[in-house]
C-alpha positions in Angstrom: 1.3 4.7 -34.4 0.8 1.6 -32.0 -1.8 1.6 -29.3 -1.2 1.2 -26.2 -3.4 -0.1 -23.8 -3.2 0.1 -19.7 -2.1 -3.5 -18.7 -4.8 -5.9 -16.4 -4.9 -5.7 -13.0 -4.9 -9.4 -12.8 -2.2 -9.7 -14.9 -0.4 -6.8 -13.1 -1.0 -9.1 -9.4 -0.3 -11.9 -11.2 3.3 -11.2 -12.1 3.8 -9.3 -8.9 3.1 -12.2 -6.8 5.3 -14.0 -9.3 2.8 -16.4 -11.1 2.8 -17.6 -14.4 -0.7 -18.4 -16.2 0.2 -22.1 -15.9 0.8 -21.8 -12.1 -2.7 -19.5 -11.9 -4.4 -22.7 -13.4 -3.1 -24.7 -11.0 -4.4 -22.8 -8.2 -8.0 -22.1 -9.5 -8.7 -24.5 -12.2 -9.0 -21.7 -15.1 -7.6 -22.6 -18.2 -4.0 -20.5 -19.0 -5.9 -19.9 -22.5 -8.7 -18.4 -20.5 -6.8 -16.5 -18.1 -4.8 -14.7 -21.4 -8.2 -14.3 -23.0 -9.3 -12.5 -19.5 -6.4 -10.6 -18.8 -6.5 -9.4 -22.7 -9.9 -8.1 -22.5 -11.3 -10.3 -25.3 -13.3 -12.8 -22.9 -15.1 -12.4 -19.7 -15.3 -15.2 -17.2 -18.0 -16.9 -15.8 -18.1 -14.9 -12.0 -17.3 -17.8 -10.3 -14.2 -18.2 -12.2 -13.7 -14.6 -11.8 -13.7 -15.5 -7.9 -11.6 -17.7 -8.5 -9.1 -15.6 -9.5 -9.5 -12.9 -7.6 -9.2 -15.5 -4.6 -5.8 -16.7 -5.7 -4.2 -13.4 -6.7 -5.3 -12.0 -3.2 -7.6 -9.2 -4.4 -11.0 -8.6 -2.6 -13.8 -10.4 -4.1 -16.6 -9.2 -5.0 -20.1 -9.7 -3.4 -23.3 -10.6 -5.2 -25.7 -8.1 -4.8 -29.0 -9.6 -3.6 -32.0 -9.4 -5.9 
């Protein structure tokens, strides 16, 4: 029986706005090896890279909460 996972919401945006992983690099200077990695679950970004992201595809970015 295969798995089946629930698919990124990065990755989800992503192909909605019509953006490959190469053009996503482009825009935020994270690696198309990194952004699969990400969008796979199997790496987590640095947060600013992470903002990144979330800056390109259009989602809300998240605050850092103050220590």
């Amino acid at each position: 029986m295969m798995k089946t996972t629930k698919p990124s919401p990065y990755k989800m945006k992503r192909v909605r706005l019509g953006l490959n992983q190469f053009e996503l690099w482009k825009l935020t200077g994270v690696s198309p090896s990194r952004i699969s990695l990400f969008e796979n679950g199997l790496i987590k970004l640095k947060p600013e890279q992470e903002a990144k992201l979330r800056e390109a595809l259009g989602m809300k970015v998240k605050s850092e909460c103050a220590a």
